[in-house]
C-alpha positions as CSV (number, residue, x, y, z in Angstrom):
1,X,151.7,13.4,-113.7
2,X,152.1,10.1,-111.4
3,X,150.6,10.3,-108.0
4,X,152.0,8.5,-105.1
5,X,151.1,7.8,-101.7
6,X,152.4,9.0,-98.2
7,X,150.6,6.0,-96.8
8,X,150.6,7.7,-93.2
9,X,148.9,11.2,-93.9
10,X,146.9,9.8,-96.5
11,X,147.7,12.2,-98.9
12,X,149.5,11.6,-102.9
13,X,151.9,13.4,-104.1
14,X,153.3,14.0,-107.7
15,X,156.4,11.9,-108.6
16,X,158.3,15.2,-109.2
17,X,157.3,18.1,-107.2
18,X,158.6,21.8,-106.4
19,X,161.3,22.6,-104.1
20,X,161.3,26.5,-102.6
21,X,164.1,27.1,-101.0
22,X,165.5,30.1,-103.8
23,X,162.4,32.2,-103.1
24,X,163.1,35.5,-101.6
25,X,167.2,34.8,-102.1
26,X,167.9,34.5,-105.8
27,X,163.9,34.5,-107.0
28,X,161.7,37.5,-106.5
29,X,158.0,36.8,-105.4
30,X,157.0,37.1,-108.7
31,X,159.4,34.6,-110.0
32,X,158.4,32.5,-107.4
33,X,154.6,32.5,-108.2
34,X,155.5,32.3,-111.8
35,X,157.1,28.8,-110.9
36,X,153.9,27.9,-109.0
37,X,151.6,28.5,-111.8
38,X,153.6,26.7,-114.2
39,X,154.2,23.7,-112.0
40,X,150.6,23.5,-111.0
41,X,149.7,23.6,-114.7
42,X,151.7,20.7,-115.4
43,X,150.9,18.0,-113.2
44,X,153.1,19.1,-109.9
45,X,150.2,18.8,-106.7
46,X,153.2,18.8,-103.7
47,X,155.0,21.8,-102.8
48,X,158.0,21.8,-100.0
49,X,159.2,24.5,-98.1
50,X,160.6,25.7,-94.6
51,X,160.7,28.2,-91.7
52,X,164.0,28.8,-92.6
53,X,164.0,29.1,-96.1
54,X,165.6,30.8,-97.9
55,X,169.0,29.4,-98.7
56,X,171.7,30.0,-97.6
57,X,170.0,30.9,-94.4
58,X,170.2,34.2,-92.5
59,X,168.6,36.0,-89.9
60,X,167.8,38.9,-92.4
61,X,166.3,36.4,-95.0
62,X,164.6,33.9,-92.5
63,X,161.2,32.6,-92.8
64,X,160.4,34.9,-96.0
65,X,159.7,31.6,-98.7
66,X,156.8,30.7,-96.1
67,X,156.0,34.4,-96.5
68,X,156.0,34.3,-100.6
69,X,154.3,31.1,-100.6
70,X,151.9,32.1,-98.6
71,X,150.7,35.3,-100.6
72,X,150.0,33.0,-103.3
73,X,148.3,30.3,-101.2
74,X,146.5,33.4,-100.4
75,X,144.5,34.1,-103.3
76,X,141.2,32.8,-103.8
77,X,141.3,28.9,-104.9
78,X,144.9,28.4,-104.5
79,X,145.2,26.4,-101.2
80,X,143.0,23.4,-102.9
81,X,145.4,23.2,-106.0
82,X,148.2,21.7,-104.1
83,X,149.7,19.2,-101.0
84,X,151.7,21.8,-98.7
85,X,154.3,20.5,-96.8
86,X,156.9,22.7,-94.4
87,X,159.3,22.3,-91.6
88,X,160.1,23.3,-88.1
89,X,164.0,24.0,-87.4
90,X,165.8,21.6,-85.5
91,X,168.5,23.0,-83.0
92,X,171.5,24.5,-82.9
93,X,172.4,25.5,-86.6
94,X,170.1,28.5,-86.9
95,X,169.6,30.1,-83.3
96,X,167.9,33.4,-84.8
97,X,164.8,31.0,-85.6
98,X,162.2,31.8,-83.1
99,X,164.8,33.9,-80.9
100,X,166.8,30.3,-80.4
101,X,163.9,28.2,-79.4
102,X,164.6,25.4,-81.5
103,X,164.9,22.5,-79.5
104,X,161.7,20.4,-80.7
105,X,160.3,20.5,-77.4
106,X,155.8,20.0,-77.5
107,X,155.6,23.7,-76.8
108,X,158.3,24.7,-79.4
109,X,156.3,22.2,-82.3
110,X,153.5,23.7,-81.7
111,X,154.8,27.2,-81.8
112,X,157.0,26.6,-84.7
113,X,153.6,25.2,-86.2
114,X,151.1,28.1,-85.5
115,X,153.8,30.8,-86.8
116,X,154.6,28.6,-90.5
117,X,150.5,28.6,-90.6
118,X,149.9,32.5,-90.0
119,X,153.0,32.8,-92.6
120,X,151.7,30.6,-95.0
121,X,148.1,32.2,-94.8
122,X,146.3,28.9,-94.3
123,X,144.7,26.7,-91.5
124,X,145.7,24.0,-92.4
125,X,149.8,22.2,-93.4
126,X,149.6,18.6,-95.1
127,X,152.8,17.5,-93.9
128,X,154.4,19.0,-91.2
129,X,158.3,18.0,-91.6
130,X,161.0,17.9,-88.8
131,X,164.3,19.5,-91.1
132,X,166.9,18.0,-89.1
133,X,166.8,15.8,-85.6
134,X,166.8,17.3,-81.9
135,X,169.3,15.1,-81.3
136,X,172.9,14.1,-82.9
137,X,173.3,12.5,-85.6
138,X,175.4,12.8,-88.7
139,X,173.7,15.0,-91.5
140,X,174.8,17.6,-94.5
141,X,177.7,15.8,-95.8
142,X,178.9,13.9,-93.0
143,X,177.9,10.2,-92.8
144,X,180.0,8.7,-89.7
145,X,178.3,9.0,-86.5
146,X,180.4,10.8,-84.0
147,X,179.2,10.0,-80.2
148,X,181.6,12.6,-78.7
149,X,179.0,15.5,-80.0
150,X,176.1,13.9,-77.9
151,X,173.6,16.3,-76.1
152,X,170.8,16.8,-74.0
153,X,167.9,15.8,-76.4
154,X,163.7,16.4,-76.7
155,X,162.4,12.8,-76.1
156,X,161.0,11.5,-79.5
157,X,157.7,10.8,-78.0
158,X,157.5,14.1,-76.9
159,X,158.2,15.1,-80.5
160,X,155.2,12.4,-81.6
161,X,152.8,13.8,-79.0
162,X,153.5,17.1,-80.3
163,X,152.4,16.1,-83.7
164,X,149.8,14.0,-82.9
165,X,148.3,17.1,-81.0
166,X,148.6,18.9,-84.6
167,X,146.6,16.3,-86.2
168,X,144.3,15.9,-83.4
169,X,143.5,20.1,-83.9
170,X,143.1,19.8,-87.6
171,X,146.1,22.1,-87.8
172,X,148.4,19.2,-89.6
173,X,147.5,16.2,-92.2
174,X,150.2,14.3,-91.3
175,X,154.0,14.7,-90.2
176,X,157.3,13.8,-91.8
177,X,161.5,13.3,-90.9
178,X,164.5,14.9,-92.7
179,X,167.7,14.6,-92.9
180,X,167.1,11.3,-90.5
181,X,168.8,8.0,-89.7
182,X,167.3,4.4,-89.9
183,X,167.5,4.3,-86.3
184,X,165.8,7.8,-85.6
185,X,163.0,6.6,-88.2
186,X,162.2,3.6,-86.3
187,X,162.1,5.4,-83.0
188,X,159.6,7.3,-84.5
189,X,157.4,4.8,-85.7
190,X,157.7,2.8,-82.5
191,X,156.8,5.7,-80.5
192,X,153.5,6.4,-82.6
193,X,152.8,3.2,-82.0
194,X,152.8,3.4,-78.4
195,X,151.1,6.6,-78.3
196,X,147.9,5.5,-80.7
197,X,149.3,8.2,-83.2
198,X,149.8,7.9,-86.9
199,X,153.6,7.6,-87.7
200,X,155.6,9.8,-90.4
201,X,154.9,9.5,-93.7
202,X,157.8,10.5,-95.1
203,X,161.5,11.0,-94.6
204,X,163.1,13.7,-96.5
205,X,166.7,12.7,-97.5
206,X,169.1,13.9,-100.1
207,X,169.1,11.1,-102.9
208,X,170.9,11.0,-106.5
209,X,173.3,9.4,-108.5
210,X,176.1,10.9,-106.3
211,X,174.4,10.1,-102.7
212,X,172.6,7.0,-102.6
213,X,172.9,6.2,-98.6
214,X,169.5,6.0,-98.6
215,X,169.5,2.4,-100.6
216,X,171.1,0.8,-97.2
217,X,169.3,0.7,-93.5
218,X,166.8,3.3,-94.6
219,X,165.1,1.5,-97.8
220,X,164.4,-1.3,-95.1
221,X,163.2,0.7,-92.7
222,X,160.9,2.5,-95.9
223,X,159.5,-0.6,-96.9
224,X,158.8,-2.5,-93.7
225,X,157.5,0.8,-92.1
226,X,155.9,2.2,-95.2
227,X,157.5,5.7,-95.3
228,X,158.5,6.6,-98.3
229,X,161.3,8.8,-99.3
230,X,160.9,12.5,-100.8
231,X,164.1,12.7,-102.4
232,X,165.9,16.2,-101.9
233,X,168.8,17.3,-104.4
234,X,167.7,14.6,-107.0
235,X,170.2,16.7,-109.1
236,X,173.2,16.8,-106.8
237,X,172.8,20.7,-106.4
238,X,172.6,21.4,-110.4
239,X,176.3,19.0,-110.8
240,X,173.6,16.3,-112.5
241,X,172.2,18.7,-114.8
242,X,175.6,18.9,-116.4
243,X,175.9,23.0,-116.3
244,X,179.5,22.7,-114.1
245,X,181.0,19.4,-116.0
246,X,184.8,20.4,-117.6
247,X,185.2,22.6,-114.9
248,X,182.8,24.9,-115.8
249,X,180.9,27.8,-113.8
250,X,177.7,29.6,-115.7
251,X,177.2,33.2,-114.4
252,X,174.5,33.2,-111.8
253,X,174.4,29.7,-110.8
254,X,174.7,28.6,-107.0
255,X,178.0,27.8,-107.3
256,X,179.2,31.0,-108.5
257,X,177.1,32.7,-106.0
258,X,177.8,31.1,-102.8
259,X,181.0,29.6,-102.2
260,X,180.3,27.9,-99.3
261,X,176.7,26.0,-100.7
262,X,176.9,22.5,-101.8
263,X,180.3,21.7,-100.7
264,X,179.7,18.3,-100.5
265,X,178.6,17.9,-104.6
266,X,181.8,19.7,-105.3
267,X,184.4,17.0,-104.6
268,X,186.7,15.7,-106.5
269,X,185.0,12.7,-106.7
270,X,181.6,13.6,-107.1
271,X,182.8,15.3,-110.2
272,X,184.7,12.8,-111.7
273,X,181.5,10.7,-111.3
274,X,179.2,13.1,-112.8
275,X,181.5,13.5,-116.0
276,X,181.3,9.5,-116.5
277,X,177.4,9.6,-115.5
278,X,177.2,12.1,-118.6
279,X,179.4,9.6,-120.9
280,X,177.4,6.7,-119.7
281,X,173.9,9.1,-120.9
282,X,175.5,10.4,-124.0
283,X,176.3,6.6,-125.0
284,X,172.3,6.0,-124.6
285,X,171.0,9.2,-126.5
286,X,170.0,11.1,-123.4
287,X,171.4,13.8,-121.0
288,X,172.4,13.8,-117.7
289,X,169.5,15.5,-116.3
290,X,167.3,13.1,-118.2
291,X,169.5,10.0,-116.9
292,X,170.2,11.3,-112.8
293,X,166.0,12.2,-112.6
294,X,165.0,8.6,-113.9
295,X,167.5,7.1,-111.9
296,X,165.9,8.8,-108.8
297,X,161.9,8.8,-109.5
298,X,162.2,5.2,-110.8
299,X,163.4,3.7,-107.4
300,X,160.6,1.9,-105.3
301,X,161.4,4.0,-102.2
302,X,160.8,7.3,-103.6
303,X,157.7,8.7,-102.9
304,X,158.7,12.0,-104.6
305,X,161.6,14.1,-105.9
306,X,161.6,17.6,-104.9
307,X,163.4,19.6,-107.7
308,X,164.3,23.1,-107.2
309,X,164.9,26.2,-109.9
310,X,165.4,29.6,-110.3
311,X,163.7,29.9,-113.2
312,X,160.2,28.3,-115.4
313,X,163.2,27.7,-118.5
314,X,164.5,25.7,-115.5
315,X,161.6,24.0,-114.9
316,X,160.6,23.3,-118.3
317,X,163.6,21.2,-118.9
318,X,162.9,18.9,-115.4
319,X,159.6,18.1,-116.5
320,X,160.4,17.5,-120.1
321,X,163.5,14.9,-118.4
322,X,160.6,13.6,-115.7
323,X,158.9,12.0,-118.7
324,X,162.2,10.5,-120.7
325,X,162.1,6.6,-120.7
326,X,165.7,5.1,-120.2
327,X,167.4,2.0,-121.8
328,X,167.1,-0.6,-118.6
329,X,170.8,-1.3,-119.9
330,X,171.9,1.8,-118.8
331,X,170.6,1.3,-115.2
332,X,173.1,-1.8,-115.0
333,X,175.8,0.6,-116.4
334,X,175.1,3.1,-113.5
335,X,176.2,0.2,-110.8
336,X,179.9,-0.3,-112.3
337,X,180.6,3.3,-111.8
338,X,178.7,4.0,-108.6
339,X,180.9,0.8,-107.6
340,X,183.7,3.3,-108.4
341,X,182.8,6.2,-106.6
342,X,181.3,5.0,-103.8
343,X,178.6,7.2,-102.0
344,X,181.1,10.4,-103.4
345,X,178.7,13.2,-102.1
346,X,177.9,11.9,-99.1
């Protein structure tokens, strides 16, 4: 599979790699590590994961992916097979996270830090990700920033110094964003800069046919900056695999399961769009899983897309699409109706 550099950390990552965040709430450990294998088996080197995984998170539930992940990294030979990446909380969504010390304070990073390692079984995290910002910003769904919800915030150089320390104690590779704004992206890297320190070498942002924010401020700030996007819900939460199209809702899906998860791919709007994406792929002898994934993995920006499933079947069918080459025409097709639907999942 494709390799592709995080220029920063100096590390390369596979152009599709494996997402976590069902492990522990709809996968068992064994299913989990059963995705692992198979992944690593077929080409996938990066794995992403969190403190706060799984979803949807809950205190009862909290930190346990880190936990499954890291009985596998645990086994003799298994750290070297892949690129391990995780992320500390950011404040004020999930106070149970280290007893509501989640304001990304030096101390805080670094504490955040030493507990995903001991969890993780391993000395040593590739790329060390910062979910969402200390401060405000408009994330999850909402896209208009709203200056009324301003608080007192951790100082992004702090932040910096606090991961440059991690790099400087071998303890991290390289750090990363997510969920982050042009601006907050280019405070970072001008804060590294100051400091002597590397800057992030990625930002981790939702991405797909339905979302595709990340194609305005942020694709300049990727390319004069160098930090590439990993690409999170490539699929739009399952919508672009074409399983919920007509109105339809298979038994055990997300969907069906928790109401309240991936509100913001359930619009009108975002489902109108998917059902002409899926003409649009039918007209060019391919699915919509096979057209959405090219789409994403075939922009210039995207270091990686991080694909999640609850199953190897799952799996199977992703990297099968990964390797499906699209008619260019259809690419041109795709503008007309993102012109349409404008940003419909944002």
């Amino acid at each position: 599979m494709e390799r592709r550099p995080l220029f920063h950390a100096n590390l390369n990552v596979s152009v599709v790699s494996l997402g976590t965040m069902t492990w522990g709430e709809q996968n068992t450990e064994a299913e989990a590590h059963a995705q692992l294998e198979w992944a690593m088996q077929h080409g996938t080197n990066f794995v992403d994961t969190a403190e706060m995984y799984p979803v949807p998170p809950k205190a009862e539930t909290g930190m346990r992916t880190e936990i499954i992940l890291g009985n596998w990294l645990g086994r003799p030979g298994n750290r070297q097979k892949i690129v391990l990446g995780t992320k500390i909380a950011g404040p004020g969504r999930r106070d149970w996270i280290r007893n509501g010390a989640t304001s990304l304070t030096k101390a805080n990073i670094i504490d955040a830090c030493e507990g995903s390692l001991k969890r993780l079984q391993t000395d040593h995290i590739d790329l060390y990700q910062i979910h969402w910002p200390d401060r405000n910003v408009a994330a999850f769904g909402s896209w208009q920033f709203d200056s009324g919800k301003e608080r007192d915030t951790v100082p992004i150089l702090e932040q910096v110094d606090a991961m440059h320390t991690l790099i400087k104690d071998g303890k991290i590779g390289g750090y990363g964003l997510s969920n982050e704004s042009a601006w907050g992206t280019t405070m970072f890297c001008r804060a590294a800069e100051q400091l002597g320190a590397p800057k992030p070498a990625a930002v981790q942002n939702p991405y797909c046919l339905l979302n595709r924010l990340f194609e305005g401020d942020l694709a300049e700030v990727s390319y004069r900056e160098q930090v590439p996007l990993l690409a999170y819900s490539p699929l739009g939460m399952g919508v672009l695999t074409g399983k919920y199209l007509k109105g339809a809702m298979p038994k055990g899906s997300r969907f069906q399961g928790y109401a309240d998860f991936g509100v913001r791919y359930r619009r009108p709007l975002a489902m109108i769009a998917a059902e002409e994406y899926a003409v649009l792929a039918k007209k060019y002898g391919v699915s919509l899983l096979e057209l959405s994934l090219s789409f994403v993995i075939n922009k210039w920006f995207v270091g990686s897309a991080i694909i999640g499933a609850t199953s190897v079947q799952q799996l199977q069918q992703i990297y099968n699409a990964h390797q499906v080459r699209i008619d260019p025409e259809a690419f041109k097709e795709i503008e007309a109706i993102s012109a349409r639907y404008l940003h419909p999942a944002a």
